[in-house]
C-alpha positions as CSV (number, residue, x, y, z in Angstrom):
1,X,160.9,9.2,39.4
2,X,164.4,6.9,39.4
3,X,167.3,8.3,38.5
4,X,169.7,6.6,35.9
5,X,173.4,7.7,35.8
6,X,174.9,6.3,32.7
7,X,179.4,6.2,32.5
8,X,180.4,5.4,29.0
9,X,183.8,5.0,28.3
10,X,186.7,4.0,25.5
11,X,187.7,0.2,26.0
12,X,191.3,-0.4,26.8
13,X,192.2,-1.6,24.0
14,X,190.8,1.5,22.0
15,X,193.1,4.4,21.2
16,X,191.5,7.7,22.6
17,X,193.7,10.6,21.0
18,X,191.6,13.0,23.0
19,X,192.4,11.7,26.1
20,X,196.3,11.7,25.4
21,X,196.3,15.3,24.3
22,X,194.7,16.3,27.9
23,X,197.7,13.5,29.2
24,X,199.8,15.7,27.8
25,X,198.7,18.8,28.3
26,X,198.6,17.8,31.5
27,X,202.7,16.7,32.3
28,X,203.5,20.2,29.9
29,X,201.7,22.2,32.9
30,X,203.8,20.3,35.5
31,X,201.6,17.6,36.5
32,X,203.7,15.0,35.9
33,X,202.2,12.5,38.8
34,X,199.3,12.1,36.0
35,X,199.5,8.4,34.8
36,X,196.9,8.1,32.9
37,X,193.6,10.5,32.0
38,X,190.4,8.2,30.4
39,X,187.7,10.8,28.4
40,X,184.1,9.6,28.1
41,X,180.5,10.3,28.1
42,X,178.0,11.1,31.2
43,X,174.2,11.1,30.9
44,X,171.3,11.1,33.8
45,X,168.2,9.5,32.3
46,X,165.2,9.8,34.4
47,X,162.6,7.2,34.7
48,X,159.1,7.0,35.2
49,X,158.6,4.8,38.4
50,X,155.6,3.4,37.0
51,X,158.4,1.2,34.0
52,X,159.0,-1.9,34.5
53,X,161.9,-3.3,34.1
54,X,164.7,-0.1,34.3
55,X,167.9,-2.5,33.6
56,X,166.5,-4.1,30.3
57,X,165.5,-0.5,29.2
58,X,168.9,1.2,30.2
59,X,170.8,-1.8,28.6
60,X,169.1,-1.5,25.6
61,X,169.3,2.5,25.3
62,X,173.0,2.2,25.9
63,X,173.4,-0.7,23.0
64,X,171.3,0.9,20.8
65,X,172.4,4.8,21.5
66,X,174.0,6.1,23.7
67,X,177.7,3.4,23.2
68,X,179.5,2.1,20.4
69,X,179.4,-1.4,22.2
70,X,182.2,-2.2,19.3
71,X,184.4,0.7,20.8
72,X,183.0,1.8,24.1
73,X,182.0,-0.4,27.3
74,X,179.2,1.7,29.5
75,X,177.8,0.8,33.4
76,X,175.0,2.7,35.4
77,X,174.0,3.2,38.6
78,X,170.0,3.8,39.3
79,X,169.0,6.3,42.0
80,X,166.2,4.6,43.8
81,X,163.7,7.5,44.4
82,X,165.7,10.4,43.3
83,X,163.7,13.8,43.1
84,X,165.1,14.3,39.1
């Protein structure tokens, strides 16, 4: 089995009220060396070793599903031989 961690986020130039409500929340508790806070969405997809090509798949999954590619801008990292 291969592991697939997929990171999709907000693009920069994409308002994320979400995220600025944690900012603030933030610099009202006293943390006011916080810059910046970015909110997004984590999955772990696992493979079956026996597919062939894991990049086109995870591209498309995350095109077709998983991001908004209008809105949203995802990466991935595969987990060569990871016990998932």
């Amino acid at each position: 089995m291969t592991l697939v961690k997929v990171y999709v986020n907000y693009k920069k130039s994409i308002l994320n009220p979400e995220a600025q409500a944690i900012h603030s929340a933030l610099n009202r508790l006293g943390y006011s060396n916080i810059s910046d806070v970015k909110l997004g969405k984590y999955f772990e997809i696992t493979v079956d070793d026996d597919s062939k090509d894991i990049d086109s798949e995870i591209n498309e999954i995350c095109d077709k599903l998983l991001a908004n590619v209008n809105m949203e801008s995802y990466r991935y990292e595969i987990v060569e031989g990871a016990n998932a």
